[in-house]
Backbone bond lengths (Angstrom), bond angles and torsions (degrees), N, CA, C in turn:
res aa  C-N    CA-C-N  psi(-1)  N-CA   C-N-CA  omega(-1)  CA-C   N-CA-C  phi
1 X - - - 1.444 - - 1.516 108.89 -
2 X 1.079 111.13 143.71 1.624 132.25 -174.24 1.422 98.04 -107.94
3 X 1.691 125.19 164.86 1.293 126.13 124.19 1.592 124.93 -122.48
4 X 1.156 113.74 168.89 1.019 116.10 -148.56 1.583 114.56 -123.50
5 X 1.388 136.13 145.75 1.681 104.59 179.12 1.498 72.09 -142.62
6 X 1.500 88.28 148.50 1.695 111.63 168.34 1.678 114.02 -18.34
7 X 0.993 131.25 -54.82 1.648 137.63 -160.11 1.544 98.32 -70.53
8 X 1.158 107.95 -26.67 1.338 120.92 -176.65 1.561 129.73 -63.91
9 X 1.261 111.63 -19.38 1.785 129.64 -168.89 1.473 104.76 -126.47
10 X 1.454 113.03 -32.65 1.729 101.97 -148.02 1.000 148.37 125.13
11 X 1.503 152.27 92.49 1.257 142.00 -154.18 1.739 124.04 -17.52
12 X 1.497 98.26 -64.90 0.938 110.81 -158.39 2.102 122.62 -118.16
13 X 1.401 136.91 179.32 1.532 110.20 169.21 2.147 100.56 -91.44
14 X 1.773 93.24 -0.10 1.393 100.96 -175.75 1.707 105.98 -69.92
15 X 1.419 96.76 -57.74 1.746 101.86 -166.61 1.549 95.29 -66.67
16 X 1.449 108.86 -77.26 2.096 102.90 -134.12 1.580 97.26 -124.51
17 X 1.478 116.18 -22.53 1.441 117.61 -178.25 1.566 130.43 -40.16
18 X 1.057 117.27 131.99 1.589 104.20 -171.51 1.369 106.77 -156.85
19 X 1.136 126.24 144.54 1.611 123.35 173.73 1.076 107.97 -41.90
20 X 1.420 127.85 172.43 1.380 132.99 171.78 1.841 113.34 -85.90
21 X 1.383 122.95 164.18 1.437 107.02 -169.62 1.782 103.80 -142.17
22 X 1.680 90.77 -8.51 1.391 106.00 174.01 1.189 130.82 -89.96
23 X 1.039 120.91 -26.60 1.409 131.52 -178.73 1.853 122.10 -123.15
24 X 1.264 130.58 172.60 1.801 108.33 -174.52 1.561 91.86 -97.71
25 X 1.071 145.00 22.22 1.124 134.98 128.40 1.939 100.78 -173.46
26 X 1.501 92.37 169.73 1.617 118.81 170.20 1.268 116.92 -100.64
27 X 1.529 125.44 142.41 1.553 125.00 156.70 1.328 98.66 -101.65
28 X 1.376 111.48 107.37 1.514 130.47 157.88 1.706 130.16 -114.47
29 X 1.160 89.83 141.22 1.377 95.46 -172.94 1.274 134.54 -56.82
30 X 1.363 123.52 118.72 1.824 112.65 -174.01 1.787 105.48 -83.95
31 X 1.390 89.12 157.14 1.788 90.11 178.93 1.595 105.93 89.81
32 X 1.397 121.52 32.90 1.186 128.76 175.14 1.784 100.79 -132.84
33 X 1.663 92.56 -97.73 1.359 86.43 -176.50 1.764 118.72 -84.86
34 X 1.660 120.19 -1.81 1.178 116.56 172.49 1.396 111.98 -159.09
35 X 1.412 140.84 -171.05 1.579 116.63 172.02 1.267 74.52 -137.47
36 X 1.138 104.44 160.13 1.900 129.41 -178.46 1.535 95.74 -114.43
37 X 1.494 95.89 130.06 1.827 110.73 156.33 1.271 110.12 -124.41
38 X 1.865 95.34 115.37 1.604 131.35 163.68 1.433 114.42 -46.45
39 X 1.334 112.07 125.45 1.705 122.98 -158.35 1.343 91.13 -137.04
40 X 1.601 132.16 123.00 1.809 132.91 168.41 2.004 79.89 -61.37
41 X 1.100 83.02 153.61 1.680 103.05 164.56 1.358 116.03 -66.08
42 X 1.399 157.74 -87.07 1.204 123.11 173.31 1.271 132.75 -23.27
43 X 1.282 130.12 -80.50 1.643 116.40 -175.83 1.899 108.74 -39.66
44 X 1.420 91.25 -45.81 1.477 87.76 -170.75 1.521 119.34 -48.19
45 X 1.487 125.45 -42.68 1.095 135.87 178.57 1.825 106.43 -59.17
46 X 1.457 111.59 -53.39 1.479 88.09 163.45 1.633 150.95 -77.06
47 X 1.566 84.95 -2.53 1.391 84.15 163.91 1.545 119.17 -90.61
48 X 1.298 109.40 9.66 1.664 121.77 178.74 1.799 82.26 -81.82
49 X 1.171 111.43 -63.35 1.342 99.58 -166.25 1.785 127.32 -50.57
50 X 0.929 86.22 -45.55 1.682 114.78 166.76 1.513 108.86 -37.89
51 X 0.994 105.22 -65.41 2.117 112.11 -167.26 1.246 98.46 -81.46
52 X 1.449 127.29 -17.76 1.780 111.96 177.42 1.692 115.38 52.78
53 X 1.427 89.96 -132.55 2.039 82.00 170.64 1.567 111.92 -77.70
54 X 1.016 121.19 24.96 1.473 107.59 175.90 1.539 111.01 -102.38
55 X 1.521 117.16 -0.76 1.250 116.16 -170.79 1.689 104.03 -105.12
56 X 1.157 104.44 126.59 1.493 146.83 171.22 1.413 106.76 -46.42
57 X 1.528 143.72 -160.91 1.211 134.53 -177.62 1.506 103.46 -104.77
58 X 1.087 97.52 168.43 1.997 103.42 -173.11 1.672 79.40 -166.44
59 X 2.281 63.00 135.08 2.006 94.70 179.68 1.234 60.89 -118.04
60 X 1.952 84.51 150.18 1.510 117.25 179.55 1.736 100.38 -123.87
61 X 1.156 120.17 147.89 1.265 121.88 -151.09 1.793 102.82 -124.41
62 X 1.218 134.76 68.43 1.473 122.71 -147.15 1.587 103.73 -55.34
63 X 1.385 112.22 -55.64 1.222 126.15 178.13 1.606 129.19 -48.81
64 X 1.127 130.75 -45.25 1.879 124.60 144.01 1.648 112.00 -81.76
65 X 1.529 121.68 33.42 1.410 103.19 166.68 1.833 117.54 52.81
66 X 1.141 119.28 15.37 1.502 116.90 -159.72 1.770 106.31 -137.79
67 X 1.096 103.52 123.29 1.812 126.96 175.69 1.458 107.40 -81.03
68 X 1.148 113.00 105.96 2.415 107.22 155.31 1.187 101.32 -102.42
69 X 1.782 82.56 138.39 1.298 87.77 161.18 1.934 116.33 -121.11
70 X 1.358 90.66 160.01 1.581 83.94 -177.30 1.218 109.66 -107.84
71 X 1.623 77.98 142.93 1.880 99.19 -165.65 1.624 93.85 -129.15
72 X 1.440 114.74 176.67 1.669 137.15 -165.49 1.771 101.00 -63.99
73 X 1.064 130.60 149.24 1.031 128.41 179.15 1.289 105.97 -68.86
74 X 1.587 119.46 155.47 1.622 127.18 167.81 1.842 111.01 73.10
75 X 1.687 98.87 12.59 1.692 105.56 174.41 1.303 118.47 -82.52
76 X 1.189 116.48 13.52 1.611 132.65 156.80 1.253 94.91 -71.90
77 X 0.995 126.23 -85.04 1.201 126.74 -149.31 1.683 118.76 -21.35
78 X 1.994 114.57 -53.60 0.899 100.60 -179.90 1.703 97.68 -110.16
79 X 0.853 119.15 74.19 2.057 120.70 -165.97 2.053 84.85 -89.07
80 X 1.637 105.11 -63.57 1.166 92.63 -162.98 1.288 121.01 84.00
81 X 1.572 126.28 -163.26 1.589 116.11 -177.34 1.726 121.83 -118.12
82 X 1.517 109.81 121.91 1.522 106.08 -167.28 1.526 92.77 -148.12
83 X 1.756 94.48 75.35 1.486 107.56 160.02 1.163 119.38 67.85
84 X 1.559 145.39 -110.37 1.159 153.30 179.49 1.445 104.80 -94.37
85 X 1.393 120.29 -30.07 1.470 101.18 -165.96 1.311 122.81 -85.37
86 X 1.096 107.82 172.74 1.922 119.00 -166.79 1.469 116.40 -150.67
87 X 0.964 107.50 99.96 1.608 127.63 -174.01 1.462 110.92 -62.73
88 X 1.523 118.43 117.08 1.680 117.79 -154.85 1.984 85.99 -106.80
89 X 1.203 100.62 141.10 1.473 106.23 151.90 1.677 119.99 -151.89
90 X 1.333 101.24 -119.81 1.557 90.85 -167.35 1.507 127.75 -60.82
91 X 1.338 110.94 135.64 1.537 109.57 -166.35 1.562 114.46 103.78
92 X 0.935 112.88 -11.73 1.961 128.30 178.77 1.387 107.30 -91.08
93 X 1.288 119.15 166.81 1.975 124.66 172.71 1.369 93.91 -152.53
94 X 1.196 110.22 134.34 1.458 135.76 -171.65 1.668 92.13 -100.58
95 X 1.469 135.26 135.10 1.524 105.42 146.57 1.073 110.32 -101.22
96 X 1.535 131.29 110.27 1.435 134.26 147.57 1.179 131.80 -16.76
97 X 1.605 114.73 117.95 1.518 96.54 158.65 1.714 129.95 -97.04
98 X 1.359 113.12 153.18 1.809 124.72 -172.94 1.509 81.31 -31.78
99 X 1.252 122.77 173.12 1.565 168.76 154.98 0.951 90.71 -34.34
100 X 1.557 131.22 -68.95 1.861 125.91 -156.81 1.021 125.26 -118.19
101 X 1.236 111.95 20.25 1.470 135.67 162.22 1.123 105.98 -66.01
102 X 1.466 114.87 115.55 1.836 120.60 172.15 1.255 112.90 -140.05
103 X 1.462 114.47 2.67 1.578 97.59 150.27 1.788 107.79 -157.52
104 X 0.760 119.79 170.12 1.919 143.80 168.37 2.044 85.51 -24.07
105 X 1.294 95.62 147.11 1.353 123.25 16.15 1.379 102.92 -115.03
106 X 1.265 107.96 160.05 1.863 128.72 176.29 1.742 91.18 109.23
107 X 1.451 99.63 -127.44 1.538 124.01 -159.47 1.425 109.07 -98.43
108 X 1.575 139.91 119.50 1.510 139.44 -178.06 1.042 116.56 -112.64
109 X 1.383 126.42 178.16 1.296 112.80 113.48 1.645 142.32 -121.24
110 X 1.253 94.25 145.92 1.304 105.89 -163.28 1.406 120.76 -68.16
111 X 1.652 106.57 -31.49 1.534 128.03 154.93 1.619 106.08 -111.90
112 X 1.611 118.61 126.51 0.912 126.64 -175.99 1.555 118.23 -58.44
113 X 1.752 122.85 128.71 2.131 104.12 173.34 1.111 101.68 -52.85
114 X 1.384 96.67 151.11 1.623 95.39 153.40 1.577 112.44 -143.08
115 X 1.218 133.60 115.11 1.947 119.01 -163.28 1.456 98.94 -49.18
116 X 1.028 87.67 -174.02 2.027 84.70 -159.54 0.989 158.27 80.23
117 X 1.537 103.25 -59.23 1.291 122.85 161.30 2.023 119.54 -132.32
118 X 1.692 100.13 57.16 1.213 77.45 174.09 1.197 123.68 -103.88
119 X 1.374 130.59 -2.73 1.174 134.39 -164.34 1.661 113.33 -100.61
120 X 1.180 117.59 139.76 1.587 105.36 -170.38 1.633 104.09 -93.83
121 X 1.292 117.18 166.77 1.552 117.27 155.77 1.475 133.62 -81.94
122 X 1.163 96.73 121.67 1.479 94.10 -147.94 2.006 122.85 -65.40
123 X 1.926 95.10 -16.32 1.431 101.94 155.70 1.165 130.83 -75.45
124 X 1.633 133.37 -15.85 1.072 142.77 166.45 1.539 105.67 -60.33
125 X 2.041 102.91 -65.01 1.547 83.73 -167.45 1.725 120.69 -83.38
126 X 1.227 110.22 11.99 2.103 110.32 158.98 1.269 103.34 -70.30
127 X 1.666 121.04 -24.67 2.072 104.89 -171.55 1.408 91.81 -109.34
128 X 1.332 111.84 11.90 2.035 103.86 159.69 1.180 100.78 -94.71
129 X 1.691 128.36 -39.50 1.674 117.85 -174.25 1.472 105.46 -73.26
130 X 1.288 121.79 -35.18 1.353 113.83 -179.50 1.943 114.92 -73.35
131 X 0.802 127.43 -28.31 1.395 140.64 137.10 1.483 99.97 134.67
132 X 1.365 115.00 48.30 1.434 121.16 149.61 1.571 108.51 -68.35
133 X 1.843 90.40 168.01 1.565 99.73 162.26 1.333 116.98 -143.29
């Protein structure tokens, strides 16, 4: 495990940000380049199903049973209420997992990064937890 401080990755998940590739995971800070929303593992898994290609990357957490996903920075702000989940930002640490980490043990992901498209929308995935599609 690494840690990580802002100066360290990159402004943004637009410019330079990238999973880590060195270590089996990073503690990086949320509320920089993305904010993570905490999902219990069941619902979370169906709202994986739910968003299809619309879903962004998801670290899967074996050990609290619980999926984040990363969403745009400052998507707290208007998150609002969607059941169990809780939209983490500034002041939180995610630990990342490496690039090809896709499963346990420790930190994964459960949905693979991908640049481009890793971050989900964060109104899409409240009407995937609520069981829109």
């Amino acid at each position: 495990m690494t840690h990580t401080s802002p100066g360290d990755l990159g402004p943004t998940v637009g410019d330079s940000w990238s999973p880590p590739s060195h270590a089996p995971f990073t503690l990086t800070p949320v509320g920089v380049w993305w904010d993570a929303v905490r999902v219990p593992w069941g619902p979370g898994r169906r709202a994986v199903q739910r968003l299809g290609r619309a879903c962004g990357g998801v670290v899967g957490d074996p050990y609290g049973a619980w999926l984040y996903w990363l969403v745009p920075p400052r998507a707290g702000v208007e998150w609002g209420s969607a059941g169990e989940a809780v939209c983490l930002s500034v002041a939180c640490w995610l630990p990342v997992p490496a690039r090809d980490r896709t499963g346990p043990p420790g930190p994964y992901w459960a949905v693979p990064y991908e640049a481009g498209s890793a971050l989900t929308d964060p109104a899409r995935l409240r009407a995937a937890l609520r069981g829109e599609r």
